[in-house]
Backbone atoms as SQL, in Angstrom:
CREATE TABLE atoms (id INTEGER PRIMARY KEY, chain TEXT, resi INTEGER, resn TEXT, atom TEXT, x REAL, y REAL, z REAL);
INSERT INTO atoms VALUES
  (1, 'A', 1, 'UNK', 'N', 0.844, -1.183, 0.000),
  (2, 'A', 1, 'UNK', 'CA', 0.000, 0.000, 0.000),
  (3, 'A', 1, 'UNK', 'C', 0.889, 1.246, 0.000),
  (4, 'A', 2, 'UNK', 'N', 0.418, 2.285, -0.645),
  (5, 'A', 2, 'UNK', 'CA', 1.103, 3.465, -0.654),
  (6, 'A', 2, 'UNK', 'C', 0.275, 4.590, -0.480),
  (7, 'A', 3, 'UNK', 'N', 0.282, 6.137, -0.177),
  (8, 'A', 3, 'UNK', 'CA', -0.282, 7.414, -0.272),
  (9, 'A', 3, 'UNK', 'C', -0.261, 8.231, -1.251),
  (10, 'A', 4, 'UNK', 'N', -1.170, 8.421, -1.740),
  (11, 'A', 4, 'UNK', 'CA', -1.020, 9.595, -3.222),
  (12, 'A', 4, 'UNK', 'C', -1.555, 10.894, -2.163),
  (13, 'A', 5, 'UNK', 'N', -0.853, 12.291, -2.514),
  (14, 'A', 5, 'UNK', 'CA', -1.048, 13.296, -1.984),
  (15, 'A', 5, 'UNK', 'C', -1.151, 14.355, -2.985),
  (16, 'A', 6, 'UNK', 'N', -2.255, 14.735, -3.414),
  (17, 'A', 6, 'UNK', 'CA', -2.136, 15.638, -4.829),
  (18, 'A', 6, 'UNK', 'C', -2.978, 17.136, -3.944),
  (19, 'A', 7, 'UNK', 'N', -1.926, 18.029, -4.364),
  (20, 'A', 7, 'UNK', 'CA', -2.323, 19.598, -3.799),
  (21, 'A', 7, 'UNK', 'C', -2.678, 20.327, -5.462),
  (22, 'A', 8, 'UNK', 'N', -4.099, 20.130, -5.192),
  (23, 'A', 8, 'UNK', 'CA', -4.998, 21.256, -6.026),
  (24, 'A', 8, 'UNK', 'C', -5.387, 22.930, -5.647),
  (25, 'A', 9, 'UNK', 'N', -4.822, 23.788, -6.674),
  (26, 'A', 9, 'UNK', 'CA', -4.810, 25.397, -6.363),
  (27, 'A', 9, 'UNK', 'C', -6.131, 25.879, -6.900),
  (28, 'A', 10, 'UNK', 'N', -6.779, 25.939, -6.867),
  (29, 'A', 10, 'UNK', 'CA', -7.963, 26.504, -7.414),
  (30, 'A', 10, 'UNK', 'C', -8.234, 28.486, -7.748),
  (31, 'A', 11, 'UNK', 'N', -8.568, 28.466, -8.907),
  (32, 'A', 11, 'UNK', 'CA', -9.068, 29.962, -8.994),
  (33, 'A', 11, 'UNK', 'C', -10.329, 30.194, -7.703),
  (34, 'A', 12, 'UNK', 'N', -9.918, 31.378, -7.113),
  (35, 'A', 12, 'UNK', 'CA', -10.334, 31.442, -6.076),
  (36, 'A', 12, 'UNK', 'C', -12.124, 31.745, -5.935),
  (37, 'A', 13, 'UNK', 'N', -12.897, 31.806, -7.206),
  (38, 'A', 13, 'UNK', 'CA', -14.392, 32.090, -7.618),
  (39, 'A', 13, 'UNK', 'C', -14.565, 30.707, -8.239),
  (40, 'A', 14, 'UNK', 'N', -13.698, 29.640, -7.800),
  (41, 'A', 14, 'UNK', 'CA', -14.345, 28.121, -8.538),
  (42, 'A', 14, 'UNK', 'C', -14.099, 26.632, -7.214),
  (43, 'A', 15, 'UNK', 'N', -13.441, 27.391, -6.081),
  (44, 'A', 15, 'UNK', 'CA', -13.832, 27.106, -4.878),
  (45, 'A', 15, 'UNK', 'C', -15.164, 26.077, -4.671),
  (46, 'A', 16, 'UNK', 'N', -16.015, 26.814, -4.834),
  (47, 'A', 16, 'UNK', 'CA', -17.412, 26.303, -4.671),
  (48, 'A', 16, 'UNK', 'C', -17.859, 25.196, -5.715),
  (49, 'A', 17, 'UNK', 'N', -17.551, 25.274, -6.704),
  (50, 'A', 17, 'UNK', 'CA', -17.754, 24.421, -7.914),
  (51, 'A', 17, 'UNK', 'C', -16.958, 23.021, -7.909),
  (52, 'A', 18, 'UNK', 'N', -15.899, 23.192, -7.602),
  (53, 'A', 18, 'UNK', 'CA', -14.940, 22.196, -6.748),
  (54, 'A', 18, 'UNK', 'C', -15.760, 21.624, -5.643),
  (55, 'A', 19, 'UNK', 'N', -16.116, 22.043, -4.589),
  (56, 'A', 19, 'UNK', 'CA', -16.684, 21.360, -3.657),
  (57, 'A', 19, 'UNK', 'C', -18.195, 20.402, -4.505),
  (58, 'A', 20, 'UNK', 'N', -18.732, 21.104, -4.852),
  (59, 'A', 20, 'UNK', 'CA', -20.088, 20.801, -5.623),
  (60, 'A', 20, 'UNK', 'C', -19.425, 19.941, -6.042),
  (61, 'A', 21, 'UNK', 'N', -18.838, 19.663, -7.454),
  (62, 'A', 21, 'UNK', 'CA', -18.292, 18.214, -8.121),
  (63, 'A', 21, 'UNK', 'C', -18.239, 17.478, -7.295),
  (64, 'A', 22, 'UNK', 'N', -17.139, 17.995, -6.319),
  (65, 'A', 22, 'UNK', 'CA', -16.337, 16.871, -5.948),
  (66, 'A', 22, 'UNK', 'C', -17.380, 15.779, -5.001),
  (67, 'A', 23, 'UNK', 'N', -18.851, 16.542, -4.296),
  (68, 'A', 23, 'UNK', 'CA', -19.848, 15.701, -4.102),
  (69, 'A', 23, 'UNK', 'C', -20.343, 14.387, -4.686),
  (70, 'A', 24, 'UNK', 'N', -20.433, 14.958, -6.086),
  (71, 'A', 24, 'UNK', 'CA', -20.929, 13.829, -7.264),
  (72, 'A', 24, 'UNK', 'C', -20.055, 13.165, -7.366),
  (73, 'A', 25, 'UNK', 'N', -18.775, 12.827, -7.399),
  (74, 'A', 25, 'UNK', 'CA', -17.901, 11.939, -7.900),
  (75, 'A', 25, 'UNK', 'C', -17.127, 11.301, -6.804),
  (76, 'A', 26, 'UNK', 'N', -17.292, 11.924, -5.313),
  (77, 'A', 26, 'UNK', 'CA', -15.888, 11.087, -4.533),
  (78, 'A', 26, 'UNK', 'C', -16.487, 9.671, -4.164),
  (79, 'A', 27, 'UNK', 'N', -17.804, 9.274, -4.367),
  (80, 'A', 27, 'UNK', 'CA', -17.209, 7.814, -4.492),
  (81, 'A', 27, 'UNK', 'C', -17.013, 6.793, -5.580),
  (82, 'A', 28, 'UNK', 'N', -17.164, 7.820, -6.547),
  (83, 'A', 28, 'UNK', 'CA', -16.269, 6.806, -8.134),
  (84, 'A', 28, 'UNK', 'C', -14.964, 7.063, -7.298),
  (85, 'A', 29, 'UNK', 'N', -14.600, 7.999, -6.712),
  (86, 'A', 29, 'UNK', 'CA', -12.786, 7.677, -7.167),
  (87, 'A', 29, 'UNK', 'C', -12.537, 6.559, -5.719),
  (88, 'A', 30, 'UNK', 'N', -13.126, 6.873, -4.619),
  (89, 'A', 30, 'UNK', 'CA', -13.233, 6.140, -3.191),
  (90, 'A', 30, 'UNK', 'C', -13.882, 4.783, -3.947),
  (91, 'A', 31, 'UNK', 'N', -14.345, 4.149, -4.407),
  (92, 'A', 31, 'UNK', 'CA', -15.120, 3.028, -4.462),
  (93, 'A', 31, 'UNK', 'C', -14.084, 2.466, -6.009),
  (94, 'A', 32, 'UNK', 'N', -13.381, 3.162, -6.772),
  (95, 'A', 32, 'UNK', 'CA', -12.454, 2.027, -7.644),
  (96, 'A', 32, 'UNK', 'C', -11.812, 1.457, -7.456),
  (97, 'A', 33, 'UNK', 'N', -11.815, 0.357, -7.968),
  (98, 'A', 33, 'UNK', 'CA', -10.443, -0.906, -6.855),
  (99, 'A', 33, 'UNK', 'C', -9.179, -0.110, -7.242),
  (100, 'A', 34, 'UNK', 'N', -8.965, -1.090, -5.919),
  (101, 'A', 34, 'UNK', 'CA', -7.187, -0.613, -5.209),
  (102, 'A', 34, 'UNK', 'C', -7.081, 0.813, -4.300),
  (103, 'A', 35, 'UNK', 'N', -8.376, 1.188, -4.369),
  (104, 'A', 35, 'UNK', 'CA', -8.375, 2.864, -3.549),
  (105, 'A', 35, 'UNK', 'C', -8.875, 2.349, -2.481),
  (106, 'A', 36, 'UNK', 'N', -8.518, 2.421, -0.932),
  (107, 'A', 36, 'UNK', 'CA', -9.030, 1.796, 0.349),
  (108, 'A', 36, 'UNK', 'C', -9.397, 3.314, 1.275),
  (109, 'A', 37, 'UNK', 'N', -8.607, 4.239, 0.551),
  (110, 'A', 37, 'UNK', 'CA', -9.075, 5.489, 1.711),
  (111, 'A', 37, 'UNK', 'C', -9.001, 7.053, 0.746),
  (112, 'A', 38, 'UNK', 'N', -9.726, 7.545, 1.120),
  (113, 'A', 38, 'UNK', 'CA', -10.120, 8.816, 0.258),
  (114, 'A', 38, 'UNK', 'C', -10.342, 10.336, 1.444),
  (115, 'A', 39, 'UNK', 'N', -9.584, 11.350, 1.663),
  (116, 'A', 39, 'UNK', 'CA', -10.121, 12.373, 1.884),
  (117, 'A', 39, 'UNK', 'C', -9.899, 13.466, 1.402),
  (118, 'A', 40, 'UNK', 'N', -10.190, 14.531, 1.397),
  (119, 'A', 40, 'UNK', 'CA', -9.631, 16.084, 0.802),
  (120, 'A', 40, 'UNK', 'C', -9.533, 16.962, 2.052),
  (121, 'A', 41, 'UNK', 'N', -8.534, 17.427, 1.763),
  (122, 'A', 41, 'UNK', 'CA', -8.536, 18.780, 3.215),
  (123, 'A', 41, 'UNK', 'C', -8.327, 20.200, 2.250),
  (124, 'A', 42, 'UNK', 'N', -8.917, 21.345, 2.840),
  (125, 'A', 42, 'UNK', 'CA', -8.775, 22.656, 2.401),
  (126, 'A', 42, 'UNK', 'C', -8.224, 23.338, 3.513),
  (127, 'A', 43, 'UNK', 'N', -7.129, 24.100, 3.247),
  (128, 'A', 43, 'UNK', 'CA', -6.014, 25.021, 3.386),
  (129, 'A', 43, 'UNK', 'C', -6.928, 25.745, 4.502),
  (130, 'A', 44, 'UNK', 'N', -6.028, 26.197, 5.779),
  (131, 'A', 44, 'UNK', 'CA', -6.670, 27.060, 6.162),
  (132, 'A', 44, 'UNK', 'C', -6.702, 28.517, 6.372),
  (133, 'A', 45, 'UNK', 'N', -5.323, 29.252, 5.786),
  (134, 'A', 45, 'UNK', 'CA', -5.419, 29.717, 5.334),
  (135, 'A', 45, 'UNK', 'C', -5.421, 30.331, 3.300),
  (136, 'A', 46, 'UNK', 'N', -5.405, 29.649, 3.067),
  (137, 'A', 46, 'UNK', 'CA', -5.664, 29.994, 2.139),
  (138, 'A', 46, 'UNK', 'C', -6.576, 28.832, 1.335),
  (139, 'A', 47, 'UNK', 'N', -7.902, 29.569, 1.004),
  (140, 'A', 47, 'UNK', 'CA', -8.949, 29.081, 0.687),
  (141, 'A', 47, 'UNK', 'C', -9.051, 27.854, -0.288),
  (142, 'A', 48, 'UNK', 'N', -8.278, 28.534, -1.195),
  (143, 'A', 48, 'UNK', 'CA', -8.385, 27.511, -2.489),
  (144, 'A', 48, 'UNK', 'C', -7.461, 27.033, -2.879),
  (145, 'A', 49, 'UNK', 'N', -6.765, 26.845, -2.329),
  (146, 'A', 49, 'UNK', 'CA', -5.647, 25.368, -1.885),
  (147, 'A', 49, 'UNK', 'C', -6.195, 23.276, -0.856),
  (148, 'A', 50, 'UNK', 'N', -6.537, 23.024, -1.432),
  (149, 'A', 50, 'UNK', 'CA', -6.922, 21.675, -1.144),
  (150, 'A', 50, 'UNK', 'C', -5.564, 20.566, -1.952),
  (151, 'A', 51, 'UNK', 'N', -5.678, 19.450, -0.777),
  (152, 'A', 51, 'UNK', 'CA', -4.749, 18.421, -1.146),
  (153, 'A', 51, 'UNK', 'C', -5.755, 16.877, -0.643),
  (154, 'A', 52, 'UNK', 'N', -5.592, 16.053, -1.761),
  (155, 'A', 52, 'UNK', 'CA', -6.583, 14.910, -1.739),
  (156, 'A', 52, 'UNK', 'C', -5.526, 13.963, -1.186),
  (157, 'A', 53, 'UNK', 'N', -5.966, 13.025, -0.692),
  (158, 'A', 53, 'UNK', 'CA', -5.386, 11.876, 0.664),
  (159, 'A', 53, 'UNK', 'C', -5.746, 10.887, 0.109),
  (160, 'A', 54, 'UNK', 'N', -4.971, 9.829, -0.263),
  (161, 'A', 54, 'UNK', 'CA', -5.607, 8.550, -0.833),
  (162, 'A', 54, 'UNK', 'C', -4.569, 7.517, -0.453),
  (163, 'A', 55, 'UNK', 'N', -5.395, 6.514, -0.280),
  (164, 'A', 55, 'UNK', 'CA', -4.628, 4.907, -0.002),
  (165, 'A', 55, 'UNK', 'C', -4.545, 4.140, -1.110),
  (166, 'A', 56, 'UNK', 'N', -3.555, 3.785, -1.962),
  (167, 'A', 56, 'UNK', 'CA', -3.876, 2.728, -2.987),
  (168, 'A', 56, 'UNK', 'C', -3.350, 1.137, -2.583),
  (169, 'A', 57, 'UNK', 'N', -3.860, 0.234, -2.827),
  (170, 'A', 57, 'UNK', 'CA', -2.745, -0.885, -2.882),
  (171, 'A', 57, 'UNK', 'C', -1.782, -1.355, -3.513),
  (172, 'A', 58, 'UNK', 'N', -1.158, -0.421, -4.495),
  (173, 'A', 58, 'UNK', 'CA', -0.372, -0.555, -5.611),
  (174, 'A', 58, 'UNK', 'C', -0.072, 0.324, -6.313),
  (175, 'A', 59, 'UNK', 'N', 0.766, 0.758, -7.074),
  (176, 'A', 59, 'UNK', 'CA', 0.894, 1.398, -7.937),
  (177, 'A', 59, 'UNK', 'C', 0.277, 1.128, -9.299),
  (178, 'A', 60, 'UNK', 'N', -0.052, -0.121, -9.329),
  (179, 'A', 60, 'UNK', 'CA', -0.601, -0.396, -10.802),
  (180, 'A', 60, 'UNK', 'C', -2.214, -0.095, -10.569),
  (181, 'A', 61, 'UNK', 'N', -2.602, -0.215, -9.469),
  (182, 'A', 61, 'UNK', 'CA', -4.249, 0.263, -8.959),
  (183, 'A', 61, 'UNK', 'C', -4.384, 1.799, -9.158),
  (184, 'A', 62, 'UNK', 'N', -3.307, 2.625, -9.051),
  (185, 'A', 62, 'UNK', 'CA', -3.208, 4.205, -8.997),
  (186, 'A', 62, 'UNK', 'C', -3.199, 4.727, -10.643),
  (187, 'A', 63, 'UNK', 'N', -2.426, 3.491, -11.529),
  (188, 'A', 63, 'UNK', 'CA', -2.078, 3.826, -12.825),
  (189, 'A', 63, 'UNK', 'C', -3.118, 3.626, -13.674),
  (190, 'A', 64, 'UNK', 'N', -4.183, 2.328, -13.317),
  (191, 'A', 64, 'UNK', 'CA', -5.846, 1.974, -13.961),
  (192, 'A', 64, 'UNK', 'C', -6.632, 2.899, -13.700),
  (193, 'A', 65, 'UNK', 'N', -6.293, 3.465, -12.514),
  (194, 'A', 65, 'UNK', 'CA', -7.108, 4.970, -12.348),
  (195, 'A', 65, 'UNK', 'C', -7.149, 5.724, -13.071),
  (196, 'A', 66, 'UNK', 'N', -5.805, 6.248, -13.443),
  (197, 'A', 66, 'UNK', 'CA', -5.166, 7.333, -14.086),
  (198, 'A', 66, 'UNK', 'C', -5.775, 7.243, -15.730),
  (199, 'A', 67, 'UNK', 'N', -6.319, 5.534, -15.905),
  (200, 'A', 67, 'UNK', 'CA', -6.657, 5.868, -17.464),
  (201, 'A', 67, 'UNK', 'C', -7.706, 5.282, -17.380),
  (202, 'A', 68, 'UNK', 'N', -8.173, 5.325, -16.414),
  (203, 'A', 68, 'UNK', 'CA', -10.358, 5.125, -16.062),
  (204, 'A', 68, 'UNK', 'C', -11.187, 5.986, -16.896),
  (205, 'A', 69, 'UNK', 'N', -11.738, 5.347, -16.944),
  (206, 'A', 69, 'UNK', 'CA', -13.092, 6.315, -17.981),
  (207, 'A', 69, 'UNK', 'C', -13.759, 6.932, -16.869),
  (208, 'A', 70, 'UNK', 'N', -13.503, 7.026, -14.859),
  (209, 'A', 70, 'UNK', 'CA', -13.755, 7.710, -14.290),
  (210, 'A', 70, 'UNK', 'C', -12.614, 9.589, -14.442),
  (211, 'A', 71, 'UNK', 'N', -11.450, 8.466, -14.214),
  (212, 'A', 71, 'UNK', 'CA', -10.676, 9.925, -14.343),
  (213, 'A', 71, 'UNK', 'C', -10.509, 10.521, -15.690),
  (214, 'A', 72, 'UNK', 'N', -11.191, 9.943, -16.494),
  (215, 'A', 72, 'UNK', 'CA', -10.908, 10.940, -18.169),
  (216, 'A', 72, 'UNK', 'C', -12.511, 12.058, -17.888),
  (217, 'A', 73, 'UNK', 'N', -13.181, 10.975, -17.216),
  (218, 'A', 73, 'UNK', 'CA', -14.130, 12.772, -16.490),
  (219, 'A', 73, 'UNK', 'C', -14.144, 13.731, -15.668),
  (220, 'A', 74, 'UNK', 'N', -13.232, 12.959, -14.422),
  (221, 'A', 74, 'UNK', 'CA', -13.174, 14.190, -13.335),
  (222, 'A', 74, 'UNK', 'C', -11.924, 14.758, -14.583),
  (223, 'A', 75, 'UNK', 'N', -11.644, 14.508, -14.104),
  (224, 'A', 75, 'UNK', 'CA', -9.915, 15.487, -14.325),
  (225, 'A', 75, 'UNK', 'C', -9.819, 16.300, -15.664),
  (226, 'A', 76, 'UNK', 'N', -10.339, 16.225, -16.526),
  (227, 'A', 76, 'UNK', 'CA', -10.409, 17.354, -17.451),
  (228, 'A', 76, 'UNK', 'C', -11.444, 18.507, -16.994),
  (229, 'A', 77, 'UNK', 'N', -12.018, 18.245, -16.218),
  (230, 'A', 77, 'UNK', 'CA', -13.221, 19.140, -15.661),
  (231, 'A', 77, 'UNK', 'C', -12.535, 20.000, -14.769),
  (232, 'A', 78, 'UNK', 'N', -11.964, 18.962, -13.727),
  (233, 'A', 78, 'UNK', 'CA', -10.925, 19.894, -12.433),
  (234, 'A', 78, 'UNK', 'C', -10.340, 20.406, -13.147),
  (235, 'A', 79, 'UNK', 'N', -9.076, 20.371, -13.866),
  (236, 'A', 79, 'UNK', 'CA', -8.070, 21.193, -14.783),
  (237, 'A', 79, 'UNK', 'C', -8.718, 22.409, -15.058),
  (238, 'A', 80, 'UNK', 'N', -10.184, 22.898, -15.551),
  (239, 'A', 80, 'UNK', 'CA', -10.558, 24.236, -15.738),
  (240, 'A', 80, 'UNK', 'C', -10.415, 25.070, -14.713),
  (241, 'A', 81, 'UNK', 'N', -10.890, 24.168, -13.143),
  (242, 'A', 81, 'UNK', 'CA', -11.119, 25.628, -12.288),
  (243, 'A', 81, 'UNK', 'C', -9.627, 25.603, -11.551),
  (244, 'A', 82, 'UNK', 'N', -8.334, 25.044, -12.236),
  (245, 'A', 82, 'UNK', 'CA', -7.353, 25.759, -11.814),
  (246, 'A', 82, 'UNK', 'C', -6.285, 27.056, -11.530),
  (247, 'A', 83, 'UNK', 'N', -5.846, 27.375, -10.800),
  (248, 'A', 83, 'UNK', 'CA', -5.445, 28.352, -10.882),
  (249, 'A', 83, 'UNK', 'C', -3.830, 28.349, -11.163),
  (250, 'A', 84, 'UNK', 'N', -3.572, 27.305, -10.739),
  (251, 'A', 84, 'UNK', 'CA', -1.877, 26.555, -11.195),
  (252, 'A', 84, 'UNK', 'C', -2.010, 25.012, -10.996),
  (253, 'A', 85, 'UNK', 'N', -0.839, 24.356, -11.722),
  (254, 'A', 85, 'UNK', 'CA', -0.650, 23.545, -12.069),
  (255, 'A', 85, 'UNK', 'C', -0.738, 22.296, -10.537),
  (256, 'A', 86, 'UNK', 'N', -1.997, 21.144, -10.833),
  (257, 'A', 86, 'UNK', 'CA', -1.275, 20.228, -9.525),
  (258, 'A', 86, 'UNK', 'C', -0.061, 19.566, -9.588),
  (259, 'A', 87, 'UNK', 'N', 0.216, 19.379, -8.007),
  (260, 'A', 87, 'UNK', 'CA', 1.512, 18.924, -7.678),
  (261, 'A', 87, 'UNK', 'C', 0.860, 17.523, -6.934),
  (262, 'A', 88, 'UNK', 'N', 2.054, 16.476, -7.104),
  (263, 'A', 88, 'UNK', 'CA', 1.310, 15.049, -6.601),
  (264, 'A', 88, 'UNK', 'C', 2.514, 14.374, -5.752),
  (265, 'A', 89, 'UNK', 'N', 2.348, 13.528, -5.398),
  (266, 'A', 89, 'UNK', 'CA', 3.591, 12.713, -3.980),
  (267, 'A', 89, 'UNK', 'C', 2.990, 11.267, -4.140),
  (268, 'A', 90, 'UNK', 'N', 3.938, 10.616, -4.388),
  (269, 'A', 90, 'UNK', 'CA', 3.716, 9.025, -4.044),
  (270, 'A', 90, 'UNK', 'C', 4.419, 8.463, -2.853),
  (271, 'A', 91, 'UNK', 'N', 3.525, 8.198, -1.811),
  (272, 'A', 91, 'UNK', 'CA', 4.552, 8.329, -0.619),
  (273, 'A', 91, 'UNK', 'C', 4.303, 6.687, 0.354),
  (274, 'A', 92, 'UNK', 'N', 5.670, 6.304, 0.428),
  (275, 'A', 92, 'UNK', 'CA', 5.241, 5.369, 1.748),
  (276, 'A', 92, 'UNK', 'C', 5.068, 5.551, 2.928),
  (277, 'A', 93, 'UNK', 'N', 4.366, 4.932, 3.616),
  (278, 'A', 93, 'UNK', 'CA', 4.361, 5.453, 5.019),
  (279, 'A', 93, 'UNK', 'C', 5.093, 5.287, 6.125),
  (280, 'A', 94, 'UNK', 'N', 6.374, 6.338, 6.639),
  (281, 'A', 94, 'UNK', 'CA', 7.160, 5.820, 7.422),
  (282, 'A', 94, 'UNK', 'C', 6.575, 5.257, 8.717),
  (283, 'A', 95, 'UNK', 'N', 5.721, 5.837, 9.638),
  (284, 'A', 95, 'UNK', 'CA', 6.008, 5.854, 10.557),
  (285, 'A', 95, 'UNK', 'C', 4.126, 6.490, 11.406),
  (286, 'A', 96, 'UNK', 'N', 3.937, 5.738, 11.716),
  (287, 'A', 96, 'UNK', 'CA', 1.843, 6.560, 12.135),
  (288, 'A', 96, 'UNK', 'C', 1.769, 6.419, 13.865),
  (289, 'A', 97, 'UNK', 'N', 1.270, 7.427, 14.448),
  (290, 'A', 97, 'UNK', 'CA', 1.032, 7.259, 15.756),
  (291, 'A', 97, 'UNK', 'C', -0.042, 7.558, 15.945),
  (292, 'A', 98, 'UNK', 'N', -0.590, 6.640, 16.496),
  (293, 'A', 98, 'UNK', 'CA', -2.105, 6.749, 17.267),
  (294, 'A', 98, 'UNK', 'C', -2.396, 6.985, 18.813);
């Protein structure tokens, strides 16, 4: 298992439109195999900065994503209300305290 960490910048009047989508679709991307955990957090200070939290079991589960006939819909859609380019992290997990 690994962490995908993707920080989305948003134009700051598409905020809302972002949230709205992202209603309709987070459990296509939460419910495609190999995805076990899904959240988004928004910046607190600064509004329209969000970074999505995901568990995959693989890298090859992250890469079927990547050419899903789910993500050929979100993601050309998100790409409009950007304001700069996302940045992404494939990360293992060192180390978790509970």
């Amino acid at each position: 298992m690994f962490i995908r960490i993707v920080k989305l910048t948003f134009k700051k009047d598409k905020i809302e439109d972002f949230k709205s989508y992202f209603q309709t679709i987070k459990y296509d991307i939460r419910n495609f195999p190999g995805c076990s955990f899904l959240e988004v957090y928004q910046d607190k200070k600064e509004s329209n900065i969000f970074f999505t939290y995901s568990f995959w079991e693989n890298e090859n589960d992250l890469e079927k994503y990547r050419y899903s006939e789910v993500f050929a819909e979100v993601w050309p859609y998100v790409k409009t209300l950007f304001a700069q380019k996302a940045e992404a992290w494939s990360v293992d997990k060192y180390e978790s305290l509970k």
